[in-house]
N, C-alpha and C positions, 0 to 999 in steps of 0.2 A: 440470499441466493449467491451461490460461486459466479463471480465473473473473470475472466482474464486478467491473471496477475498483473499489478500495475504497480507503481513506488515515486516516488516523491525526484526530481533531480535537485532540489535546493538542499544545498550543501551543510545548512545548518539543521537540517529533516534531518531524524532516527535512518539510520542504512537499514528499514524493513521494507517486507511488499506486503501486499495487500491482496485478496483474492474476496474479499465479499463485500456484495454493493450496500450494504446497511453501516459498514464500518464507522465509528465516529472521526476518529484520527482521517481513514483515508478521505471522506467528504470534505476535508478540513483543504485537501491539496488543490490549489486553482489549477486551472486546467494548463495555464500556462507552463507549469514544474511537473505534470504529470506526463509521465512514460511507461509505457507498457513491456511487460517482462520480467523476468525473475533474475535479476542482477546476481554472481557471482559474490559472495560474503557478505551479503542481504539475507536475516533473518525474517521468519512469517511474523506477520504482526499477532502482537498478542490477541488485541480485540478480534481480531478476525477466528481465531480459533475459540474464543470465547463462543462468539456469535454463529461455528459453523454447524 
C-alpha cells in the first residue's frame, strides 16, 4: 500500500525514498533516522516499485 514518502537521514543509507509500507529496505529504517518527504537528488527505491 502507497504511504507518504519517507527516506532514511543516516548518512551512510542509499540517498532513496521510499513510498510503500511493505518495503524490506524501508522497514530496515529505525524510527529514529526516519524522515518524511521526497528529498531533492533522492531516487524511488527500487523495492518499492518492485512491490507497487
Amino acid at each position: 500500500m502507497r504511504v507518504p514518502y519517507y527516506y532514511s537521514t543516516n548518512p551512510s543509507d542509499p540517498d532513496v525514498y521510499h513510498w510503500h509500507d511493505d518495503c524490506p529496505t524501508g522497514k530496515q529504517i529505525p524510527s529514529w533516522n526516519k524522515a518524511y518527504g521526497k528529498p531533492a537528488g533522492y531516487r524511488e527505491c527500487k523495492d518499492c516499485v518492485k512491490l507497487g
